[in-house]
C-alpha positions as semicolon CSV with decimal commas, in nm:
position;residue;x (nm);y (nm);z (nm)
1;X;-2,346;-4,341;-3,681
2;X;-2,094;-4,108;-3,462
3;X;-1,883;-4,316;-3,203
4;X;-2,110;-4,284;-2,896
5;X;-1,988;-3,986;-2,652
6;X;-1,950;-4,221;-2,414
7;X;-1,736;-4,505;-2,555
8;X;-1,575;-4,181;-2,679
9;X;-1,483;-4,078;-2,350
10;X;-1,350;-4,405;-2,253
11;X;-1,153;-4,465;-2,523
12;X;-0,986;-4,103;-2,483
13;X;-0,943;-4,173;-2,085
14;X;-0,747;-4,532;-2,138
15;X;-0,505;-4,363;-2,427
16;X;-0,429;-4,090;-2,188
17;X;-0,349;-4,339;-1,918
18;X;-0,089;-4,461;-2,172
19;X;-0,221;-4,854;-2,080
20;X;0,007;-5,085;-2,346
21;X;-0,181;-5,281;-2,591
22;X;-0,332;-5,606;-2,460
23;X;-0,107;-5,809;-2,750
24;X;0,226;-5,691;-2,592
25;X;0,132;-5,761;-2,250
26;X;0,229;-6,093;-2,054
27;X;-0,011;-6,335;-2,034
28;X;-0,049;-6,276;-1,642
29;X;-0,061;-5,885;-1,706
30;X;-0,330;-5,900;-1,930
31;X;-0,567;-6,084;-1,669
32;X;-0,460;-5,869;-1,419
33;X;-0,549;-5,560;-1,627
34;X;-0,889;-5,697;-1,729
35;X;-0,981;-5,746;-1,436
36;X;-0,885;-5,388;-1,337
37;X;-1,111;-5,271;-1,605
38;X;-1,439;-5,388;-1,426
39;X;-1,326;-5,384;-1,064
40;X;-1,514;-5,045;-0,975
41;X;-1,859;-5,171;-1,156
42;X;-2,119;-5,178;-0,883
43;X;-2,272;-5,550;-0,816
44;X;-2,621;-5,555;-0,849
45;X;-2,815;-5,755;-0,577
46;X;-2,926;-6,052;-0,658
47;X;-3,139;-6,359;-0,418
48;X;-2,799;-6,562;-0,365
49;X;-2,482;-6,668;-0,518
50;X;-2,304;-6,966;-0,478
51;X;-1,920;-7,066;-0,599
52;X;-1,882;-7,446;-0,662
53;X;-1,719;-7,648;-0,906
54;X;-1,858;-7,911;-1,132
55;X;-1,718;-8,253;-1,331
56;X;-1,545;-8,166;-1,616
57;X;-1,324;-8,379;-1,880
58;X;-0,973;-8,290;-1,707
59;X;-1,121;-8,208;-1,369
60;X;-1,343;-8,010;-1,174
61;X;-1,461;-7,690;-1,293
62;X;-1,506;-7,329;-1,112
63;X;-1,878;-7,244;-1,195
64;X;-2,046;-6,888;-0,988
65;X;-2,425;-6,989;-0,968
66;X;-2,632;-6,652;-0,973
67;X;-3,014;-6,691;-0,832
68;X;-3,228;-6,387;-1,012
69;X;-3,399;-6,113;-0,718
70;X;-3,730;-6,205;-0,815
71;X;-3,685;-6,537;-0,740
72;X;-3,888;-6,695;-1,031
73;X;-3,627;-6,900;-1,208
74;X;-3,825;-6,928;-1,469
75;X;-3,479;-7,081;-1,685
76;X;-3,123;-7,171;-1,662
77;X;-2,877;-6,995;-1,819
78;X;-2,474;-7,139;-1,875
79;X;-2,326;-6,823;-1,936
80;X;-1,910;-6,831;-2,111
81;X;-1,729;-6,548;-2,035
82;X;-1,506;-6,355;-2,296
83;X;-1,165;-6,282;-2,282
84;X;-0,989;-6,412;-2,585
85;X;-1,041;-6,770;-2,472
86;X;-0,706;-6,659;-2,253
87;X;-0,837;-6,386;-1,995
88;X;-1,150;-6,342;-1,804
89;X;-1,283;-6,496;-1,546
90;X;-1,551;-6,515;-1,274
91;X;-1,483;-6,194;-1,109
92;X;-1,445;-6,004;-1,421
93;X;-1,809;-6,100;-1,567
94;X;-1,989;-6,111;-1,238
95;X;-2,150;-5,766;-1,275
96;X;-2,288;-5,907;-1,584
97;X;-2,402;-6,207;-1,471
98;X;-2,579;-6,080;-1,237
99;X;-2,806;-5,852;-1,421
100;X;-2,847;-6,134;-1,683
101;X;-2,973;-6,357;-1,384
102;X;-3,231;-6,033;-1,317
103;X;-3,332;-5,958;-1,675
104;X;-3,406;-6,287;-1,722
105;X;-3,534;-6,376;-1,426
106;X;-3,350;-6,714;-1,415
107;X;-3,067;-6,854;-1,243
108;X;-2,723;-6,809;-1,408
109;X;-2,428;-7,018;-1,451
110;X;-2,094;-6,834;-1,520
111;X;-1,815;-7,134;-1,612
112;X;-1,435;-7,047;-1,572
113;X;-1,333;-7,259;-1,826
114;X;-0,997;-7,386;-1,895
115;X;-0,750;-7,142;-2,075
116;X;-0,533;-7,079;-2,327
117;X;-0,207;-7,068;-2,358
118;X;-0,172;-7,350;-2,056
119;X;-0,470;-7,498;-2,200
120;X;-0,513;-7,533;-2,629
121;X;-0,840;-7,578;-2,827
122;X;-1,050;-7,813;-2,784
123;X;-0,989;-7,762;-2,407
124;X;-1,256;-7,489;-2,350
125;X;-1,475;-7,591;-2,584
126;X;-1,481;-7,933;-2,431
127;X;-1,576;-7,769;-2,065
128;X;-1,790;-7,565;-2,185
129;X;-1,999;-7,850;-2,360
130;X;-1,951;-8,039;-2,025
131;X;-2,070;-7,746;-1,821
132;X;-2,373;-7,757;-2,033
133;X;-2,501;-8,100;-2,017
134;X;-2,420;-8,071;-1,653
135;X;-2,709;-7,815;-1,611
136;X;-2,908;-8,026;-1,831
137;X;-2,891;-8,263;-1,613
138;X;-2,893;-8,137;-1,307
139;X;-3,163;-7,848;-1,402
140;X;-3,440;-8,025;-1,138
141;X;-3,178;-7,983;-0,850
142;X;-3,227;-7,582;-0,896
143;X;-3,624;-7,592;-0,979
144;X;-3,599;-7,551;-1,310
145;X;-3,763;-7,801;-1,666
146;X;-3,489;-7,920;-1,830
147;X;-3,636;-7,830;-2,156
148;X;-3,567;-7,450;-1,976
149;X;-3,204;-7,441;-2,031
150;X;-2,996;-7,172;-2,263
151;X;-2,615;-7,116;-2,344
152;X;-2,474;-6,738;-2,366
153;X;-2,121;-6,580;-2,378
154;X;-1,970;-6,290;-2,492
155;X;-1,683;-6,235;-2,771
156;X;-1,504;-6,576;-2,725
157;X;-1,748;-6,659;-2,459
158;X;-1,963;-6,617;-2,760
159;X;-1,791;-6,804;-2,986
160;X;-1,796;-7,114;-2,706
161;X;-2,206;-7,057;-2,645
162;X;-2,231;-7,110;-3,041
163;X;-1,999;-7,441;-3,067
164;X;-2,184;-7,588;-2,811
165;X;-2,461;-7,530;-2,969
166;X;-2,329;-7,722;-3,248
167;X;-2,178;-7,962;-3,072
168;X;-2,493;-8,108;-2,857
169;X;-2,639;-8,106;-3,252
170;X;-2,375;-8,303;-3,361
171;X;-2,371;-8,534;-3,067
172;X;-2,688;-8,602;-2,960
173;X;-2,749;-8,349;-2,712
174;X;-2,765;-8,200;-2,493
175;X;-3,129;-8,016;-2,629
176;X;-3,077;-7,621;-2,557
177;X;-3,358;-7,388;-2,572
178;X;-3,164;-7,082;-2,675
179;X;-2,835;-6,918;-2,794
180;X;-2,748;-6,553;-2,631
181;X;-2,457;-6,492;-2,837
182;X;-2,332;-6,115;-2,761
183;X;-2,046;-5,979;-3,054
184;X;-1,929;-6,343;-3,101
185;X;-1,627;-6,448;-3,263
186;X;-1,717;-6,654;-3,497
187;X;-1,401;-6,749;-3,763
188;X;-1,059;-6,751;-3,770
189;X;-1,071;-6,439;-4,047
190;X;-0,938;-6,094;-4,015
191;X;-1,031;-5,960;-4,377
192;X;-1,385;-5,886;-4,343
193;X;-1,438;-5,520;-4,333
194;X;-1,518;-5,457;-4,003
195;X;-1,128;-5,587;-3,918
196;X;-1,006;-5,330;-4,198
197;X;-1,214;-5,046;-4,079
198;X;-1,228;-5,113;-3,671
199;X;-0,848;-5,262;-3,711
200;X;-0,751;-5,006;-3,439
201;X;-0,844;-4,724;-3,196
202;X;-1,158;-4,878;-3,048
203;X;-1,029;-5,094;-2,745
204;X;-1,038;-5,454;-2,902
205;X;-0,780;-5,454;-3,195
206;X;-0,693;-5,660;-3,527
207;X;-0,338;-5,692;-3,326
208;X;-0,525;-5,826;-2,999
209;X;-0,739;-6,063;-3,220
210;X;-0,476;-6,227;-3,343
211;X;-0,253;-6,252;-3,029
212;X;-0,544;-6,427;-2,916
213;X;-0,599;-6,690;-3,183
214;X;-0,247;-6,756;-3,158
215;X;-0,234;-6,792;-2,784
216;X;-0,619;-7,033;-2,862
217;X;-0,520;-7,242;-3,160
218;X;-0,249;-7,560;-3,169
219;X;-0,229;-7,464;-3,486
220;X;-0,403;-7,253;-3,825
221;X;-0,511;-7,575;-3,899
222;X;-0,775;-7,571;-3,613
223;X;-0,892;-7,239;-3,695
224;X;-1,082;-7,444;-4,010
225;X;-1,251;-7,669;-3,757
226;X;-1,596;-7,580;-3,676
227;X;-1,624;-7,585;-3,292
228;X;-1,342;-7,299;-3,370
229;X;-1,483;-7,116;-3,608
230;X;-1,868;-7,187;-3,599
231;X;-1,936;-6,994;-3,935
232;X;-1,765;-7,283;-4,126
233;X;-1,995;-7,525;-4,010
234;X;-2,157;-7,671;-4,340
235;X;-2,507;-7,711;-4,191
236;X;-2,613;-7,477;-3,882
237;X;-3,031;-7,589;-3,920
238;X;-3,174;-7,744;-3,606
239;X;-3,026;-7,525;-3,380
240;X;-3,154;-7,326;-3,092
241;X;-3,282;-7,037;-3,162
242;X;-3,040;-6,755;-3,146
243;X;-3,028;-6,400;-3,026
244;X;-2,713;-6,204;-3,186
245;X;-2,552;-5,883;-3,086
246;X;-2,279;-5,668;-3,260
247;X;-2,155;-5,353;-3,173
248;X;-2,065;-5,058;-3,486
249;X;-1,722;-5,028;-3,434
250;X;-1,599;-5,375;-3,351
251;X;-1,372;-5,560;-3,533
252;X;-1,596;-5,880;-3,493
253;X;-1,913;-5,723;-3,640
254;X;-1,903;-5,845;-3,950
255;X;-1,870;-6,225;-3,844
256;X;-2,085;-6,210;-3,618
257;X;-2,374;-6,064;-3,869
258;X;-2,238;-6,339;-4,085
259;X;-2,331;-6,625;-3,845
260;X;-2,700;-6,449;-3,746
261;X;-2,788;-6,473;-4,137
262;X;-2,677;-6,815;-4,170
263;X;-2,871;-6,900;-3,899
264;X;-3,165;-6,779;-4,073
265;X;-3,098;-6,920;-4,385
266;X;-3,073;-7,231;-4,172
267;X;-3,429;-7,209;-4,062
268;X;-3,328;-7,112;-3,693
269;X;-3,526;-6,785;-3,561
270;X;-3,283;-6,570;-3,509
271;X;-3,272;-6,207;-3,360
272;X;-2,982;-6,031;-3,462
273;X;-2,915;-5,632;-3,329
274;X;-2,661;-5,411;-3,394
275;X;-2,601;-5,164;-3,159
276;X;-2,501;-4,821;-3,340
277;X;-2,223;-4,641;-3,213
278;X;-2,074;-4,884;-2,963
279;X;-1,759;-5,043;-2,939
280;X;-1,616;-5,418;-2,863
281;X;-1,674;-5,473;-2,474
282;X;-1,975;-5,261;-2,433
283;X;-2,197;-5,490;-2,218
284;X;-1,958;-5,552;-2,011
285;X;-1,843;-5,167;-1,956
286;X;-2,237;-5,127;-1,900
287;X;-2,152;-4,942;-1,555
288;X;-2,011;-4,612;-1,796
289;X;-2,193;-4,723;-2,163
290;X;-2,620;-4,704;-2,091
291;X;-2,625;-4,931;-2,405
292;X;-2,435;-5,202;-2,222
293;X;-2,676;-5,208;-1,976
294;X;-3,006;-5,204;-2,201
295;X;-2,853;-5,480;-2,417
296;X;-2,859;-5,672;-2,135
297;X;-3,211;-5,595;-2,048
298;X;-3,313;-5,670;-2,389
299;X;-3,130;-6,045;-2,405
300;X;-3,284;-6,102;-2,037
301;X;-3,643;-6,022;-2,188
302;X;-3,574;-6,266;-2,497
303;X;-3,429;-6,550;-2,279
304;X;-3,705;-6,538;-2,042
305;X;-3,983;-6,500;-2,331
306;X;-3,788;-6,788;-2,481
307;X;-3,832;-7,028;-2,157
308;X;-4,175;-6,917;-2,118
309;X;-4,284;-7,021;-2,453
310;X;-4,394;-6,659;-2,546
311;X;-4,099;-6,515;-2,763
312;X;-4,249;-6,474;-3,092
313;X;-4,097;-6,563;-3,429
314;X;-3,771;-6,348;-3,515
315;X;-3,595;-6,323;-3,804
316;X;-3,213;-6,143;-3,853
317;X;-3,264;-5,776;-3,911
């Protein structure tokens, strides 16, 4: 399918603005500029939001706690932001939060992990599993089952819903009810054909991938492990079931696709949706890109027919 008009648009609007490529930014410029790219998007309303922090394995961590308009709370979501695993933070996924919180008529938690380059793998991956048992455990305090609670993220926010996923398998818990796992990096690769064919031109780049894995990783050596690269897991059954979403022209695509048909080989019901025409970043550019905005409505539907008991059984396609 043709680019979308809109992602179109955008795409033309930031080259004529002559912004630099993420990868030969600063560190400190980058976060500044993503968080420029989202400061206009209007804030939905939502019944209350609260900014605490919780334990974590190196100290306490910045959580935003999003309570959905309808005020059903039906589930609890632990949502990872995306950024690289080195920008994003609270601010620049709180739009998107908040309509997650609505779709899905549960309360959301958004975790500002630790990150790279002050911070190496394991480090987020290690709060982010934290964050998670956390709301496990604590998912009575906010009126919700435990049995209720889900992990989602986008790109490496995607990537960190998935290994902790695997990690509460490998370690005993803690027992998630669902993955949300929107254009998810998912291994340390960029052969597959979507980074040949996406490589450039539509906003996330081969270039920014791998500034990013090299800002992430100690070393290639990590980029084998698992809770790095979740696709190399040898056995992915017994996991939650899993909602994935790719976008057409996104370097990750492929990966991502990858990991959904795994996870059905694996046994896990999985729902996995590409969305034609759309670029890396959509969901959270859902204030300019329509499709942003029903993909969220869509993974709000699935979470809360997941916590309700009345999703039925999915399988990648």
């Amino acid at each position: 399918m043709a680019l979308d008009p809109g992602a179109a648009a955008l795409l033309q609007q930031m080259a004529q603005a002559g912004a630099p490529p993420i990868n030969e930014l600063p560190v400190p410029q980058a976060r500044q500029m993503m968080l420029a790219m989202v400061a206009q998007a209007p804030k939905p309303e939502v019944a209350r939001v609260e900014d605490t922090t919780i334990p974590g394995p190196a100290g306490d961590i910045p959580v935003r706690i999003y309570w959905p308009l309808s005020g059903r709370n039906v589930g609890f979501v632990v949502y990872y932001h995306g950024g690289g695993w080195v920008i994003g933070d609270l601010e620049t996924h709180d739009p998107t939060c908040r309509h997650l919180a609505n779709a899905s008529d549960s309360i959301v938690m958004s975790v500002h992990y630790r990150l790279a380059p002050e911070h190496k793998f394991p480090a987020a991956v290690e709060d982010c599993y934290a964050a998670a048992a956390w709301a496990v455990e604590n998912a009575s305090r906010f009126g919700v089952d435990a049995s209720r609670v889900a992990v989602a993220g986008d790109s490496a926010g995607g990537n960190l819903a998935a290994v902790v996923a695997l990690a509460a398998k490998e370690r005993g818990g803690p027992r998630l009810a669902y993955q949300g796992l929107i254009y998810p990096v998912t291994d340390y690769n960029f052969d597959r054909p979507s980074y040949r064919d996406n490589a450039d031109g539509y906003l996330l780049t081969r270039a920014a991938m791998k500034w990013f894995w090299d800002h992430y990783l100690r070393s290639e050596a990590d980029g084998a492990d698992p809770l790095a690269s979740p696709l190399r897991a040898r056995d992915l059954s017994g996991l939650p079931p899993a909602t994935v979403i790719t976008a057409e022209y996104d370097p990750l695509r492929d990966e991502g696709e990858a990991y959904a048909q795994r996870l059905s080989e694996a046994g896990v019901p999985t729902i996995c949706v590409r969305y034609l025409g759309q670029i890396h970043g959509f969901v959270s550019l859902e204030y300019v890109l329509p499709a942003g905005r029903q993909a969220l409505l869509s993974l709000g539907a699935t979470l809360r027919a997941a916590f309700e008991g009345t999703l039925a059984p999915q399988a990648v396609g």
